[in-house]
mmCIF entry with sequence, helices, sheets and N, C-alpha, C, O atoms, coordinates in Angstrom:
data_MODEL
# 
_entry.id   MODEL 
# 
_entity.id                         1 
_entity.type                       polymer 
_entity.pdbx_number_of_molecules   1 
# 
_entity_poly.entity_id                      1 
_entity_poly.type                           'polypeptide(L)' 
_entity_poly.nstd_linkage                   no 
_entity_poly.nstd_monomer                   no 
_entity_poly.pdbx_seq_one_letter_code       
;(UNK)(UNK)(UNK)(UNK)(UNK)(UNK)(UNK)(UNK)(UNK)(UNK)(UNK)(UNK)(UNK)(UNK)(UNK)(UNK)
(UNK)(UNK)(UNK)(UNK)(UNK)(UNK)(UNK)(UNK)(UNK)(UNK)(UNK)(UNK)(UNK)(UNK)(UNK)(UNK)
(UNK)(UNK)(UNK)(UNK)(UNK)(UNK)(UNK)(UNK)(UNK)(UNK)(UNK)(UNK)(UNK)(UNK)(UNK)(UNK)
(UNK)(UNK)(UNK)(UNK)
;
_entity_poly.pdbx_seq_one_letter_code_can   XXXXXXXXXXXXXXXXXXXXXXXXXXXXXXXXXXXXXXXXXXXXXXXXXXXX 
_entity_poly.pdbx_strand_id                 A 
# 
loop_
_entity_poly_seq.entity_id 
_entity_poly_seq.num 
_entity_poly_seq.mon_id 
_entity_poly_seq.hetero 
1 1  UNK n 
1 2  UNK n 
1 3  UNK n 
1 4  UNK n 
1 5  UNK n 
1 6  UNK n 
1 7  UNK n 
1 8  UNK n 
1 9  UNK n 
1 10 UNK n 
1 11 UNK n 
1 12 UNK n 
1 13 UNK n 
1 14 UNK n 
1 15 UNK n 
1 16 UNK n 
1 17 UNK n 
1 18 UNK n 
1 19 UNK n 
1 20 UNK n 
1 21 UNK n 
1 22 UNK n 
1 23 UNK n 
1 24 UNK n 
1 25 UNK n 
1 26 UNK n 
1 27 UNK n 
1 28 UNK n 
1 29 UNK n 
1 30 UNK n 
1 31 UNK n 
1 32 UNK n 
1 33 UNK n 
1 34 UNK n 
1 35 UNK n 
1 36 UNK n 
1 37 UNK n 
1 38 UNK n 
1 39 UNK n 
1 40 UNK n 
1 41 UNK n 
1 42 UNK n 
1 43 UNK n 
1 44 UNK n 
1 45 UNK n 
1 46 UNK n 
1 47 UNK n 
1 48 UNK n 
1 49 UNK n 
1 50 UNK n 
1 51 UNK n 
1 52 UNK n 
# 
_struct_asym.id          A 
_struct_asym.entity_id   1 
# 
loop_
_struct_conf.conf_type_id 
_struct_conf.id 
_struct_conf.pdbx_PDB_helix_id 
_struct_conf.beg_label_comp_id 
_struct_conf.beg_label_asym_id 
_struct_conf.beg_label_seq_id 
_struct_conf.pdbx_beg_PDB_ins_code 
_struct_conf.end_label_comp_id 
_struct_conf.end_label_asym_id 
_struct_conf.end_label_seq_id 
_struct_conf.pdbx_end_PDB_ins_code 
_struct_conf.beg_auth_comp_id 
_struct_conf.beg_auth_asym_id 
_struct_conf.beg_auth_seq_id 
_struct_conf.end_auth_comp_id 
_struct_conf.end_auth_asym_id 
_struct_conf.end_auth_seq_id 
_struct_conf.pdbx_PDB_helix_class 
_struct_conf.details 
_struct_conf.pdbx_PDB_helix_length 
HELX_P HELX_P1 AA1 UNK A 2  ? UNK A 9  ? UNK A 2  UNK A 9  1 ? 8 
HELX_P HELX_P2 AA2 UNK A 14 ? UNK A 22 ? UNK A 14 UNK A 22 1 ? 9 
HELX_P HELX_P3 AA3 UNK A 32 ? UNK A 36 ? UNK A 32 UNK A 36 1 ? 5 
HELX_P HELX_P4 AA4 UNK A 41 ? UNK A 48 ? UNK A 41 UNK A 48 1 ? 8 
# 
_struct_conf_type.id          HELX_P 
_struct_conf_type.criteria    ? 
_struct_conf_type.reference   ? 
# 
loop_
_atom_site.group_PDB 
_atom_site.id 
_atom_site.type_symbol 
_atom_site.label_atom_id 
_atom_site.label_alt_id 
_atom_site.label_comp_id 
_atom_site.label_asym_id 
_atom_site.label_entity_id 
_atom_site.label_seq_id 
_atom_site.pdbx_PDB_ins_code 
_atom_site.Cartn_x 
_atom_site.Cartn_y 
_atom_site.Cartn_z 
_atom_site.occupancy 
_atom_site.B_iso_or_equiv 
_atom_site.pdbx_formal_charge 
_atom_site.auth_seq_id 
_atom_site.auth_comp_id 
_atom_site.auth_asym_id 
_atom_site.auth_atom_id 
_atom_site.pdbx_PDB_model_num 
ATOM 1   N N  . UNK A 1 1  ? -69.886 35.644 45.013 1.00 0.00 ? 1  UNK A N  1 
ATOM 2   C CA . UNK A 1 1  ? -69.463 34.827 43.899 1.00 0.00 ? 1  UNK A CA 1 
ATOM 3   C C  . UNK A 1 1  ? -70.062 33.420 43.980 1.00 0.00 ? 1  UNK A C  1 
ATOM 4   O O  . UNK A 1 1  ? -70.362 32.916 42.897 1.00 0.00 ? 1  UNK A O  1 
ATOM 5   N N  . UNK A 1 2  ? -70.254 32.805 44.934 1.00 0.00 ? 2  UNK A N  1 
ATOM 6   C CA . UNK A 1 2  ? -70.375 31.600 45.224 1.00 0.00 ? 2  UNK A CA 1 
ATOM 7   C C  . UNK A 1 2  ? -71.993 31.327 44.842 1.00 0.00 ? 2  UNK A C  1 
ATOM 8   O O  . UNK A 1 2  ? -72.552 30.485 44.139 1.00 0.00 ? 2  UNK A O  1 
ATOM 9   N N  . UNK A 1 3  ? -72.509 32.561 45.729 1.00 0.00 ? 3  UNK A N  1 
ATOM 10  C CA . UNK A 1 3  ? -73.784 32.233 45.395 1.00 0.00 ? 3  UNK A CA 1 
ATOM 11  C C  . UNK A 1 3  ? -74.613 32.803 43.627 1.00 0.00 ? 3  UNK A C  1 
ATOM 12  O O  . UNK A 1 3  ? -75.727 32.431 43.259 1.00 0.00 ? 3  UNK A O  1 
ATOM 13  N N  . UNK A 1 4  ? -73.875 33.547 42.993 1.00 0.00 ? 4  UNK A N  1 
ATOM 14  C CA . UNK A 1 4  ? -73.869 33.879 41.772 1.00 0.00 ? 4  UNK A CA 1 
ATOM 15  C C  . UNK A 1 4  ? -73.646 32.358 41.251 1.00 0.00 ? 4  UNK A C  1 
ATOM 16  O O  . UNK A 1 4  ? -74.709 31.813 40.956 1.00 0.00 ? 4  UNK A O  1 
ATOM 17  N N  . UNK A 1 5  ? -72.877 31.828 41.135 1.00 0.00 ? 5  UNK A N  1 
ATOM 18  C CA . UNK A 1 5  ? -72.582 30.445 40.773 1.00 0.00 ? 5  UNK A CA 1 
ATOM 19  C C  . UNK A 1 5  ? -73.093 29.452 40.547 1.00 0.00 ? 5  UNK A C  1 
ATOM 20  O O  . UNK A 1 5  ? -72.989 28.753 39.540 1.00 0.00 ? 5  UNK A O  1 
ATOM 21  N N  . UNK A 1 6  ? -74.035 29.208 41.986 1.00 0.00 ? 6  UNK A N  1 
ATOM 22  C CA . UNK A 1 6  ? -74.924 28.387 42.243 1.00 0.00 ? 6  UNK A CA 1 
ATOM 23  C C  . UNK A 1 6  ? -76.392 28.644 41.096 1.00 0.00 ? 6  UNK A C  1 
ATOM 24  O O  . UNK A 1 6  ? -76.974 27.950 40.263 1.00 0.00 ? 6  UNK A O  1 
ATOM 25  N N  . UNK A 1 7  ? -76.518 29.867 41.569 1.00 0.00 ? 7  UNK A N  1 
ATOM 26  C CA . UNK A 1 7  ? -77.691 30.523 40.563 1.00 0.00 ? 7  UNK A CA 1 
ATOM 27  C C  . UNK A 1 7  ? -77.603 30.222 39.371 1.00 0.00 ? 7  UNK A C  1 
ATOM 28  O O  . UNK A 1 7  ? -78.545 29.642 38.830 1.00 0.00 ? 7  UNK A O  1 
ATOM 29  N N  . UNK A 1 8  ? -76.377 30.564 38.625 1.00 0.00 ? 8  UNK A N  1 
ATOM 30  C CA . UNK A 1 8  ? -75.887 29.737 37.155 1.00 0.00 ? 8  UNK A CA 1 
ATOM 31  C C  . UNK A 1 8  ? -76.671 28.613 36.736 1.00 0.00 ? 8  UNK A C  1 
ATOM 32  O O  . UNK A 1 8  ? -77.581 28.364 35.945 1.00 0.00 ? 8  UNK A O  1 
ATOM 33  N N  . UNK A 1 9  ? -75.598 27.746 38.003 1.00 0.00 ? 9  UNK A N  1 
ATOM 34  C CA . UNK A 1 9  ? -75.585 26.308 37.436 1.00 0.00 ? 9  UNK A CA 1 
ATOM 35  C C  . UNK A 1 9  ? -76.955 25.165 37.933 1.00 0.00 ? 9  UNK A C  1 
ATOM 36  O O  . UNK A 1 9  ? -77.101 23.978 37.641 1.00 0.00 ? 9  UNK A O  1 
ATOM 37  N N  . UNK A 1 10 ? -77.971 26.227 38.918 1.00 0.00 ? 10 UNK A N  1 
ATOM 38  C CA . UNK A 1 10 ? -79.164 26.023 39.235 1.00 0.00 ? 10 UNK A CA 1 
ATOM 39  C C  . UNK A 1 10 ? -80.082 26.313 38.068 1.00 0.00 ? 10 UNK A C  1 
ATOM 40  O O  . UNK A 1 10 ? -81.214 25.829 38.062 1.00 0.00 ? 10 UNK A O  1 
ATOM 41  N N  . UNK A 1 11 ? -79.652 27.077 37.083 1.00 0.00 ? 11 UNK A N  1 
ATOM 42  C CA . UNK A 1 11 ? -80.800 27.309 36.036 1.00 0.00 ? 11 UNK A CA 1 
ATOM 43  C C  . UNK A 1 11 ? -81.387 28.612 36.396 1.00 0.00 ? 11 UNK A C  1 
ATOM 44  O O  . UNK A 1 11 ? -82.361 28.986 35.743 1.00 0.00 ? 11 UNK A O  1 
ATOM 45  N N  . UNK A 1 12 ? -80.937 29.347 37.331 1.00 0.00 ? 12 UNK A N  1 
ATOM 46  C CA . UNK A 1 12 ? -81.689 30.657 37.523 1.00 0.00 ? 12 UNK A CA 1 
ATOM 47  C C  . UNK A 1 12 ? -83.154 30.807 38.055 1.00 0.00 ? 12 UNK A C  1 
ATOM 48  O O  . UNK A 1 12 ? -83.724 31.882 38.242 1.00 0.00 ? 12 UNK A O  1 
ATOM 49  N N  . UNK A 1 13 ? -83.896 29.024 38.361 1.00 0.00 ? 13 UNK A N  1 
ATOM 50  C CA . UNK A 1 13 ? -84.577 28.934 39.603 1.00 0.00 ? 13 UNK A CA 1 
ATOM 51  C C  . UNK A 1 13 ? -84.432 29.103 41.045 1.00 0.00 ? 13 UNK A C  1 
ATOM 52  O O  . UNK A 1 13 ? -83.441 28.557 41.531 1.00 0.00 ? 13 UNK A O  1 
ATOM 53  N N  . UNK A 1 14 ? -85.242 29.771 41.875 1.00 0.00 ? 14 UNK A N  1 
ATOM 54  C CA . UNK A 1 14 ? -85.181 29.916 42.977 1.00 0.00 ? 14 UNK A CA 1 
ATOM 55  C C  . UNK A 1 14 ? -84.526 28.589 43.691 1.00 0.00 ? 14 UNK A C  1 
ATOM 56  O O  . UNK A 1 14 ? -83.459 28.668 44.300 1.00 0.00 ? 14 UNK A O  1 
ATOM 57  N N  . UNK A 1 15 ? -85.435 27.073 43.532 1.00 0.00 ? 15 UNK A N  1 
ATOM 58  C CA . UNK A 1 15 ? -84.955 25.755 43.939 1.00 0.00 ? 15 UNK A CA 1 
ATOM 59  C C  . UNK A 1 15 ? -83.825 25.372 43.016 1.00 0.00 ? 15 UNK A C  1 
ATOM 60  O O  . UNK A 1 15 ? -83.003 24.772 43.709 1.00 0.00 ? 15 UNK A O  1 
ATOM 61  N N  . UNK A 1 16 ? -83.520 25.427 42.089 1.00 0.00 ? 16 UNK A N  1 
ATOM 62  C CA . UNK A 1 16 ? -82.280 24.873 42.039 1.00 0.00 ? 16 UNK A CA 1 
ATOM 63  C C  . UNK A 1 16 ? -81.148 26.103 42.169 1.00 0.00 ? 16 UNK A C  1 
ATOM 64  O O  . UNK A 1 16 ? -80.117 25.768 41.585 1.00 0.00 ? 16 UNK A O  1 
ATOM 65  N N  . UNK A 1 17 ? -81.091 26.942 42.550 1.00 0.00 ? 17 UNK A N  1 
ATOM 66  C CA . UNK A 1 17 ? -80.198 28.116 42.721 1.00 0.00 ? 17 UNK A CA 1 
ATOM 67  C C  . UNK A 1 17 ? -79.672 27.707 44.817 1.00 0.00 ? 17 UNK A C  1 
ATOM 68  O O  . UNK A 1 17 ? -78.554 27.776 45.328 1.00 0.00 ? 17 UNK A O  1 
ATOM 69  N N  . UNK A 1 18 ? -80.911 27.352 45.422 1.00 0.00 ? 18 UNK A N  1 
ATOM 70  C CA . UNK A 1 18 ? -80.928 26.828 46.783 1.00 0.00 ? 18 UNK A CA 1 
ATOM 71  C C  . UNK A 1 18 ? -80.109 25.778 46.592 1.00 0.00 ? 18 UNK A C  1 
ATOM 72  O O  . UNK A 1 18 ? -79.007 25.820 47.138 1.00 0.00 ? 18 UNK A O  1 
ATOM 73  N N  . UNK A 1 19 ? -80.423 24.780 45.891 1.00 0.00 ? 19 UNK A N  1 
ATOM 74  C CA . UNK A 1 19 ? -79.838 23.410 46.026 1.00 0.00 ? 19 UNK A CA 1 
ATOM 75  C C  . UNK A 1 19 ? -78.613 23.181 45.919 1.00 0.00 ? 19 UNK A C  1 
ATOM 76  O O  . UNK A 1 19 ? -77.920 22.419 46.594 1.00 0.00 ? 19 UNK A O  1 
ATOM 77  N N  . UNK A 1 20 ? -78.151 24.255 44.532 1.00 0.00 ? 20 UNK A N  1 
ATOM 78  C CA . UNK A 1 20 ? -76.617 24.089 44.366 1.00 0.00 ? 20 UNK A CA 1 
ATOM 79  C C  . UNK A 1 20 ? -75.750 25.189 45.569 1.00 0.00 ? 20 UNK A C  1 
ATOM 80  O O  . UNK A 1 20 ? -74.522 25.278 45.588 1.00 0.00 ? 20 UNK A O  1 
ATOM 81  N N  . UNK A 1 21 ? -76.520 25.835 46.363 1.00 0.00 ? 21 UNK A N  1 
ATOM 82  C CA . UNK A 1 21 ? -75.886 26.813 47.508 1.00 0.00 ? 21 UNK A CA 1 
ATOM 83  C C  . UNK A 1 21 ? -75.668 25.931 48.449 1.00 0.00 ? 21 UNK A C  1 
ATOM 84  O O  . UNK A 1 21 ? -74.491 25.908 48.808 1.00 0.00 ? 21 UNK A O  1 
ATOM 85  N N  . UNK A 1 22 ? -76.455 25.101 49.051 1.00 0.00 ? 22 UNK A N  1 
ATOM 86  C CA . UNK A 1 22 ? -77.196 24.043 50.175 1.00 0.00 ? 22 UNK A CA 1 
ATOM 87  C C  . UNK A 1 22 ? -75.873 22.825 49.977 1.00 0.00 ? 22 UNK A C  1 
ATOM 88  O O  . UNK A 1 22 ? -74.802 22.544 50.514 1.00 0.00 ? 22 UNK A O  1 
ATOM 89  N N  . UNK A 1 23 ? -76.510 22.471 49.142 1.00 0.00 ? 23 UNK A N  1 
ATOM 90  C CA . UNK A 1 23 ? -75.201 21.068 48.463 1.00 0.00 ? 23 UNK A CA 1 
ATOM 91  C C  . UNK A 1 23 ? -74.607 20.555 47.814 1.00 0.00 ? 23 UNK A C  1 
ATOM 92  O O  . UNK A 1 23 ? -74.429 19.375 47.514 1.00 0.00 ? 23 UNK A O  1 
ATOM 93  N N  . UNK A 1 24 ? -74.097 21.817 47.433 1.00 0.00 ? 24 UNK A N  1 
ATOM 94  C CA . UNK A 1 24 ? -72.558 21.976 46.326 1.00 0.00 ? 24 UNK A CA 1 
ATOM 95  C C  . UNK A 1 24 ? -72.976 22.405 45.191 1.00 0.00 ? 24 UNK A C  1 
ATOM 96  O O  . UNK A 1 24 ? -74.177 22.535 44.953 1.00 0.00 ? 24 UNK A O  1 
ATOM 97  N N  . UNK A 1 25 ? -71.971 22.703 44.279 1.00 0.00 ? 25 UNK A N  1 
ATOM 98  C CA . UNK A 1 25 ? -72.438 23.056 42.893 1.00 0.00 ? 25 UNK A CA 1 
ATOM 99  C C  . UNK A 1 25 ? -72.462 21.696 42.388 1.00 0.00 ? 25 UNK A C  1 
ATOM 100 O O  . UNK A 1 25 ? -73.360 21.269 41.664 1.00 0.00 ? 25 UNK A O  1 
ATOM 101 N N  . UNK A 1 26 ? -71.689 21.174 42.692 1.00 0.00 ? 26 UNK A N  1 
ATOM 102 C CA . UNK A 1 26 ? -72.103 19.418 41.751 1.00 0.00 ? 26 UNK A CA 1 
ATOM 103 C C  . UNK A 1 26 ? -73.240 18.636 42.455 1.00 0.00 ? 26 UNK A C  1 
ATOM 104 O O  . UNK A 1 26 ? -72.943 17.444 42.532 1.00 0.00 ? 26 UNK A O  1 
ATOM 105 N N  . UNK A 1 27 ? -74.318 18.898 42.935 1.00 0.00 ? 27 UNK A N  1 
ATOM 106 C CA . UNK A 1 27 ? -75.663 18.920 43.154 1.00 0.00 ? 27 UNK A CA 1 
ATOM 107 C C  . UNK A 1 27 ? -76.734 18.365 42.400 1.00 0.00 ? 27 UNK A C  1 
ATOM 108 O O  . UNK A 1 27 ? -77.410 19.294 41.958 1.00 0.00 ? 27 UNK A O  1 
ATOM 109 N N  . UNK A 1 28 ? -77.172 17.291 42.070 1.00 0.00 ? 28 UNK A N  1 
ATOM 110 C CA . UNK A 1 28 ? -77.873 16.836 41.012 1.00 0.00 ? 28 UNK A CA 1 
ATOM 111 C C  . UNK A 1 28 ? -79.302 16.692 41.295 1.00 0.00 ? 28 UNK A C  1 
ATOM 112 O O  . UNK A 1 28 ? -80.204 17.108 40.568 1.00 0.00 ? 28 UNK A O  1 
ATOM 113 N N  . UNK A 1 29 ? -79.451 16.035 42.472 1.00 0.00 ? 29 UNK A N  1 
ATOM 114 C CA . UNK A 1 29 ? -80.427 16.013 43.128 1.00 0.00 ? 29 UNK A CA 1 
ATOM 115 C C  . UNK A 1 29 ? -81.322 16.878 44.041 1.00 0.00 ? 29 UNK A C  1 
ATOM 116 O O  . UNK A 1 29 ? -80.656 17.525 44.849 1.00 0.00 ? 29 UNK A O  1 
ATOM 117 N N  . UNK A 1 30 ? -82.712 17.067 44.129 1.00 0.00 ? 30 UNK A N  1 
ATOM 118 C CA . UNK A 1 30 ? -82.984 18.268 45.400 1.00 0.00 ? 30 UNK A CA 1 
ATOM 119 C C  . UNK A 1 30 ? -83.071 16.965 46.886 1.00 0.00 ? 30 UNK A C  1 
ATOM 120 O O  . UNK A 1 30 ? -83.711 15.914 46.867 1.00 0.00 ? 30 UNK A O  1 
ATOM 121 N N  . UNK A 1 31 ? -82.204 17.504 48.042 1.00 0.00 ? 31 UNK A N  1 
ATOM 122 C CA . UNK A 1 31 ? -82.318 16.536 48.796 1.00 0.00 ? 31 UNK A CA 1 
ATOM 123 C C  . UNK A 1 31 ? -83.285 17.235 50.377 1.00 0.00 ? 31 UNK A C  1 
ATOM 124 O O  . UNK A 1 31 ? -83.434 18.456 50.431 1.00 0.00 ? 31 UNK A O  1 
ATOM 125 N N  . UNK A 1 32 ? -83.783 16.460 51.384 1.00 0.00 ? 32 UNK A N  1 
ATOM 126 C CA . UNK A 1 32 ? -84.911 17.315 51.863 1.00 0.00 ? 32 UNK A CA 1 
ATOM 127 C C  . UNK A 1 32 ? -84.729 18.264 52.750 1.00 0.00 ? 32 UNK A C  1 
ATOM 128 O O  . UNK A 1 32 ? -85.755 18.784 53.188 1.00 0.00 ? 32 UNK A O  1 
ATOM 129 N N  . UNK A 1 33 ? -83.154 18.850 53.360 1.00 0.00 ? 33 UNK A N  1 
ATOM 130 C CA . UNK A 1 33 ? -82.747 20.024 53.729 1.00 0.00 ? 33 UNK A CA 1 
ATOM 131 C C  . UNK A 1 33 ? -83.167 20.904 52.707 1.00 0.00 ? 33 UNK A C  1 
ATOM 132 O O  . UNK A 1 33 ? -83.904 21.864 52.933 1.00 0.00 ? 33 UNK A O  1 
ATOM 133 N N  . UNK A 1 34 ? -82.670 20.576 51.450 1.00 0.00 ? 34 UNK A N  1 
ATOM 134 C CA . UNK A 1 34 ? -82.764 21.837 50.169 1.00 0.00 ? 34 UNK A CA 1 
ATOM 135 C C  . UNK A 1 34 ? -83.824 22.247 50.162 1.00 0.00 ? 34 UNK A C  1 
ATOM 136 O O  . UNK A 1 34 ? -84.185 23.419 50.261 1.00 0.00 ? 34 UNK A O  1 
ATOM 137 N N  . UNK A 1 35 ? -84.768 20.808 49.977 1.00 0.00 ? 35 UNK A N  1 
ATOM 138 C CA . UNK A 1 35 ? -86.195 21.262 49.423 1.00 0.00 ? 35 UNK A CA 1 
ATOM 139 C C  . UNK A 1 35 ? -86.923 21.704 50.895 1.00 0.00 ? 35 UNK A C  1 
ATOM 140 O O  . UNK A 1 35 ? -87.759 22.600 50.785 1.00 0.00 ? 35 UNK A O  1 
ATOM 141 N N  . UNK A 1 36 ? -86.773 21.356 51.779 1.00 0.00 ? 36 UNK A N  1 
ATOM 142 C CA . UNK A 1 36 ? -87.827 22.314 52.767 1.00 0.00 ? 36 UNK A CA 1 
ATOM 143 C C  . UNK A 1 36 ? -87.629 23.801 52.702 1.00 0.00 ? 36 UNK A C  1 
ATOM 144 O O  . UNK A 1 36 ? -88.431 24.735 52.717 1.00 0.00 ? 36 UNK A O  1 
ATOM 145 N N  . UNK A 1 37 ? -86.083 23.727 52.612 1.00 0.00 ? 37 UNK A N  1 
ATOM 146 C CA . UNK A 1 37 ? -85.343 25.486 52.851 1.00 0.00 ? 37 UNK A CA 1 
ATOM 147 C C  . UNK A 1 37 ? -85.891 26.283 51.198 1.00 0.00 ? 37 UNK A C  1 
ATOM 148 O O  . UNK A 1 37 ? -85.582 27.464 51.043 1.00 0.00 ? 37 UNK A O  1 
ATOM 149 N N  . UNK A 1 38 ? -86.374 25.843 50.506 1.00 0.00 ? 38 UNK A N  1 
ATOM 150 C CA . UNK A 1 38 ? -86.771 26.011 49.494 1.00 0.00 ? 38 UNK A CA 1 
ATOM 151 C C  . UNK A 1 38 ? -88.483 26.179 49.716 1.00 0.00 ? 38 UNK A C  1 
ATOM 152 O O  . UNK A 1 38 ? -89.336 26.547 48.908 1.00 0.00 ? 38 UNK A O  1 
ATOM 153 N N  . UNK A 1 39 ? -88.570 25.892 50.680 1.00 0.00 ? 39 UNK A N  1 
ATOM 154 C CA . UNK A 1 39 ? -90.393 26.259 50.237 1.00 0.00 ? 39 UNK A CA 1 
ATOM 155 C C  . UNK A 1 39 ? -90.013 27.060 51.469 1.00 0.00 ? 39 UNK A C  1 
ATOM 156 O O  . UNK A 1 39 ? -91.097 27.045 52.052 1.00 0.00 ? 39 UNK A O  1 
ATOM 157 N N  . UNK A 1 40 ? -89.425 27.555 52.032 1.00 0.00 ? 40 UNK A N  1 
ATOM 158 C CA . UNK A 1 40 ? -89.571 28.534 53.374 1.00 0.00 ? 40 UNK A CA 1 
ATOM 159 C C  . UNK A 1 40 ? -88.749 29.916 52.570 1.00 0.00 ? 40 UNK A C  1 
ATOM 160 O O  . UNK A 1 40 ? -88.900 31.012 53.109 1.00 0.00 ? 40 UNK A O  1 
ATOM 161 N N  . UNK A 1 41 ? -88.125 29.860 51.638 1.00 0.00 ? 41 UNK A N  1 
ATOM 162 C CA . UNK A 1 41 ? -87.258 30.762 50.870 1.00 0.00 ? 41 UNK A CA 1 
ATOM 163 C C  . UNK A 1 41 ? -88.607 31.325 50.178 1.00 0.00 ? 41 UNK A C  1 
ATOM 164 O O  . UNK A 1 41 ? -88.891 32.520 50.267 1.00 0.00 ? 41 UNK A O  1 
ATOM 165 N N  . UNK A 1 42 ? -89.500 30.314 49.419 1.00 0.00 ? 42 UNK A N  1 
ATOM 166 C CA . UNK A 1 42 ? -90.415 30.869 48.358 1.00 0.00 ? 42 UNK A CA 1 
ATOM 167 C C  . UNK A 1 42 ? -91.840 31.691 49.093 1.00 0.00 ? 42 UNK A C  1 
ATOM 168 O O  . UNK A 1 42 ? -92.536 32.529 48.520 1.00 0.00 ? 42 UNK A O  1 
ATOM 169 N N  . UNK A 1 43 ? -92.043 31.127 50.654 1.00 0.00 ? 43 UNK A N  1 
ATOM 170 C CA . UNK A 1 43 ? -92.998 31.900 51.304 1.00 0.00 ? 43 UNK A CA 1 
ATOM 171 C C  . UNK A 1 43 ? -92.500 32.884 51.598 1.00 0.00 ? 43 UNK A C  1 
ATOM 172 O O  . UNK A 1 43 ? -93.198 33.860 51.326 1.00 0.00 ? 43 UNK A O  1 
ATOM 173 N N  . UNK A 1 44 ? -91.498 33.118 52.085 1.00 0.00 ? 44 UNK A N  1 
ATOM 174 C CA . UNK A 1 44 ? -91.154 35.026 52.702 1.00 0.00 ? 44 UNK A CA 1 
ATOM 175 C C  . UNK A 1 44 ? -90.984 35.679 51.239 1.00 0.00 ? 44 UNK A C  1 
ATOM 176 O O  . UNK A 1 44 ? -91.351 36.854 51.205 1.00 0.00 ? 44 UNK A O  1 
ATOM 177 N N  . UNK A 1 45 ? -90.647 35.316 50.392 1.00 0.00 ? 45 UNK A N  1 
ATOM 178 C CA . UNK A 1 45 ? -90.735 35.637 48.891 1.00 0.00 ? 45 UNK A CA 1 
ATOM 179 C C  . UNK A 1 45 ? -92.053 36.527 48.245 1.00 0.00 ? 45 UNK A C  1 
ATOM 180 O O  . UNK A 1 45 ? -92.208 37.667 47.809 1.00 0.00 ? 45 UNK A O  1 
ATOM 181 N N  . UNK A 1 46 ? -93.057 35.102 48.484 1.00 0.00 ? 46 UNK A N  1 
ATOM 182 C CA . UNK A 1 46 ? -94.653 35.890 48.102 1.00 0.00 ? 46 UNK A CA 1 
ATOM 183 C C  . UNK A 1 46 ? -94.901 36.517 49.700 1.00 0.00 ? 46 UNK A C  1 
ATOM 184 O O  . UNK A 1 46 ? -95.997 37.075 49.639 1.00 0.00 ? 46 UNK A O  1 
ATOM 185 N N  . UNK A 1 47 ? -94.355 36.661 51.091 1.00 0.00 ? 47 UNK A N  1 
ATOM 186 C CA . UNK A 1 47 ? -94.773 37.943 51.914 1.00 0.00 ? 47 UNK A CA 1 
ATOM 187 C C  . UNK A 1 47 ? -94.273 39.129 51.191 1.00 0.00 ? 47 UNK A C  1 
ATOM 188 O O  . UNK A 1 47 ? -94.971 40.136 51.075 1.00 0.00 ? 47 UNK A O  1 
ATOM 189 N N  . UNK A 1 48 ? -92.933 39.027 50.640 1.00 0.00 ? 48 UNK A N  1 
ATOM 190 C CA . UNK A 1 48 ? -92.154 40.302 49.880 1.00 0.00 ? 48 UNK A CA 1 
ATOM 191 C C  . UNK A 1 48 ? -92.998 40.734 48.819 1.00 0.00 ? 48 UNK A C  1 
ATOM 192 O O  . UNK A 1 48 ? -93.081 41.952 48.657 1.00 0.00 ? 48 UNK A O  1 
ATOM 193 N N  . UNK A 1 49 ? -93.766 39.837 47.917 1.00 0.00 ? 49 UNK A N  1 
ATOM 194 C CA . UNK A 1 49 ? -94.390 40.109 47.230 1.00 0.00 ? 49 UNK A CA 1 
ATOM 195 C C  . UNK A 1 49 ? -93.539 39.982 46.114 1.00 0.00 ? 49 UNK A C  1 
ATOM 196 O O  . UNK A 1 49 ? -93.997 40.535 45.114 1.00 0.00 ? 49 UNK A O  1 
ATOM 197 N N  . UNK A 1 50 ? -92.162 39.288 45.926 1.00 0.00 ? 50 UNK A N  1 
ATOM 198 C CA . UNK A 1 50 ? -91.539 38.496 45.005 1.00 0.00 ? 50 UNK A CA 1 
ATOM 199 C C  . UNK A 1 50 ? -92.076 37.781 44.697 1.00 0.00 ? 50 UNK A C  1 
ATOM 200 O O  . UNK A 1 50 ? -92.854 37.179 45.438 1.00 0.00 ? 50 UNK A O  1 
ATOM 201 N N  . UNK A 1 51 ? -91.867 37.453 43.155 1.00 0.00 ? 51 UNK A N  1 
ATOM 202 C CA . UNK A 1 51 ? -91.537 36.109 42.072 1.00 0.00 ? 51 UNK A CA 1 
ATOM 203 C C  . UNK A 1 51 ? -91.165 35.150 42.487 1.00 0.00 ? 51 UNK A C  1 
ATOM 204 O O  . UNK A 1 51 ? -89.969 35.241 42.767 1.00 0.00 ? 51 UNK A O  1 
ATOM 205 N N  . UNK A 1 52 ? -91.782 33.742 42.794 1.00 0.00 ? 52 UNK A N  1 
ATOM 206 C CA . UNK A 1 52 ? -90.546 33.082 43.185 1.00 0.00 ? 52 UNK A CA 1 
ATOM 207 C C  . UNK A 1 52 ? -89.769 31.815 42.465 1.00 0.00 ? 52 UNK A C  1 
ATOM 208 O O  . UNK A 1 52 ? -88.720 31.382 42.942 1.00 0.00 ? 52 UNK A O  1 
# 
């Protein structure tokens, strides 16, 4: 649920779906925990051969 949520209120981007998981749903900003964990989310992504 939580992370369904996040995804929502992230816009259904990969980075803002991270950001609002990472640091809260009231999250406005990408801050640089989010955004590193966000480019390490989007590389095993294109290894999967996911969209990201």
């Amino acid at each position: 649920k939580y992370l369904a949520m996040a995804r929502s209120l992230g816009g259904g981007t990969t980075c803002g779906t991270i950001l609002k998981y990472n640091a809260g749903h009231a999250a406005t900003r990408m801050n640089p925990v989010s955004a590193a964990y966000c480019g390490k989310v989007k590389v095993q992504m294109a290894a999967l051969g996911s969209p990201a």
